[in-house]
C-alpha positions in Angstrom: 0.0 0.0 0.0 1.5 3.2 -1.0 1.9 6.4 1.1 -1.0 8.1 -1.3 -3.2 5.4 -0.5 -2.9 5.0 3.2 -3.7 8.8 3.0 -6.6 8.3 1.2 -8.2 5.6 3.7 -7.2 8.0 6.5 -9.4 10.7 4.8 -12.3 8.1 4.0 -12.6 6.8 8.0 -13.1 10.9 9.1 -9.5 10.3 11.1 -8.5 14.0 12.0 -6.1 13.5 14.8 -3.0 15.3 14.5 -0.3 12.7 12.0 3.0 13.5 10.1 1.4 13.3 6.4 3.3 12.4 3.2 2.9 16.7 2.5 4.6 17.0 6.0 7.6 14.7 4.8 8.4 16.1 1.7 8.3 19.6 2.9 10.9 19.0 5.4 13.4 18.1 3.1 15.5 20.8 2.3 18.0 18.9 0.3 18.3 15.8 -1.1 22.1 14.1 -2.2 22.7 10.8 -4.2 25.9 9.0 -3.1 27.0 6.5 -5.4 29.4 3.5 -4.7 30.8 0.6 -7.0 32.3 -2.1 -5.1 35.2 -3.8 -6.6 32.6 -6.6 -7.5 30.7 -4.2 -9.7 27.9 -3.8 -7.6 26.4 -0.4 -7.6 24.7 1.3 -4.2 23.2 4.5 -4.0 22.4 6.3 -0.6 20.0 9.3 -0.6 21.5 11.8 2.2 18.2 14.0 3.2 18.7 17.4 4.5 15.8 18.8 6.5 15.2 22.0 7.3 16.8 22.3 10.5 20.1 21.0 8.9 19.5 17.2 10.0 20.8 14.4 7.9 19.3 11.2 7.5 20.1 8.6 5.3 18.6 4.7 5.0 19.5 1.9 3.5 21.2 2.0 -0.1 20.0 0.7 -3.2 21.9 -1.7 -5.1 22.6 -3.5 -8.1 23.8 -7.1 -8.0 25.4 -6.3 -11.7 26.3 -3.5 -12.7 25.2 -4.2 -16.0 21.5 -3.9 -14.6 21.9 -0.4 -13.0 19.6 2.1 -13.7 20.2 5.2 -12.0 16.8 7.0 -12.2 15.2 3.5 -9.9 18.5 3.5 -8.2 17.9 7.0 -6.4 14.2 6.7 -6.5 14.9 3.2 -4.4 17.5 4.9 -2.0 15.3 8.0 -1.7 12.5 5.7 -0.3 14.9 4.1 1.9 15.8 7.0 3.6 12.2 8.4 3.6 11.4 5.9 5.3 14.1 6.6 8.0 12.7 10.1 8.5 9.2 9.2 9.4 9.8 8.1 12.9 11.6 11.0 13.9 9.4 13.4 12.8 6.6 11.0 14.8 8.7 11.7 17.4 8.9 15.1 16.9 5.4 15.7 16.6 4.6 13.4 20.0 7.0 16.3 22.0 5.1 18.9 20.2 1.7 17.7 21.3 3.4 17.3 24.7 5.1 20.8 25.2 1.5 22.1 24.2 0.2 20.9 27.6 3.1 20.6 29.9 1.3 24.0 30.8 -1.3 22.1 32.2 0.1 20.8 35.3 2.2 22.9 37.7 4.3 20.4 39.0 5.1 17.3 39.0 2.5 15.8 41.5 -0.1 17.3 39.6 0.7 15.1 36.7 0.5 12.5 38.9 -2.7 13.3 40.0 -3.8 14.0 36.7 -3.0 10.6 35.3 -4.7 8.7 38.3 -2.3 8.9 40.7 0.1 6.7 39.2 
């Protein structure tokens, strides 16, 4: 299931919760580089080095081809592009949990009324 379509069924169940979107993603990248690699073997790997726009990098998991002889660049970067896509979700999940947390760490003076907020526990 693509990230299109997950955003689509999203949509269709009425789910409105605050969520890092596919929109979300792409604008924080800033800059995107292709690192390219052949091993003495002839394989090819490709890393995408993401830039976002507070000057984090993130990069996943390269692409490669077995033989060079079947390396495609364009589905090479578009592959290692995913890859490290997909290494940048979480952390923007994460950064949106500590947002939605700093937005009411105003509601509890201390830390005993946390406490008592959450049942005493």
């Amino acid at each position: 299931m693509s990230d299109k379509d997950i955003e689509q069924e999203i949509q269709a169940k009425g789910l409105t919760a605050p969520r890092v979107t596919t929109d979300d993603l792409k604008a924080n990248i800033a800059h995107t580089e292709i690192v390219k690699h052949v091993s003495v073997t002839g394989q090819v790997l490709r890393w995408a080095v993401l830039t976002t726009q507070n000057g984090f990098a993130v990069t996943g998991k390269p692409s490669c081809s077995v033989s060079s002889a079947n390396d495609n660049s364009e589905i090479g970067e578009k592959i290692a592009i995913e890859n490290a896509e997909s290494e940048l979700w979480p952390l923007m999940g994460y950064l949106l949990k500590q947002r939605l947390h700093d937005d009411r760490s105003d509601v509890w003076e201390n830390e005993d009324d946390c406490r008592k907020a959450l049942g005493g526990k």
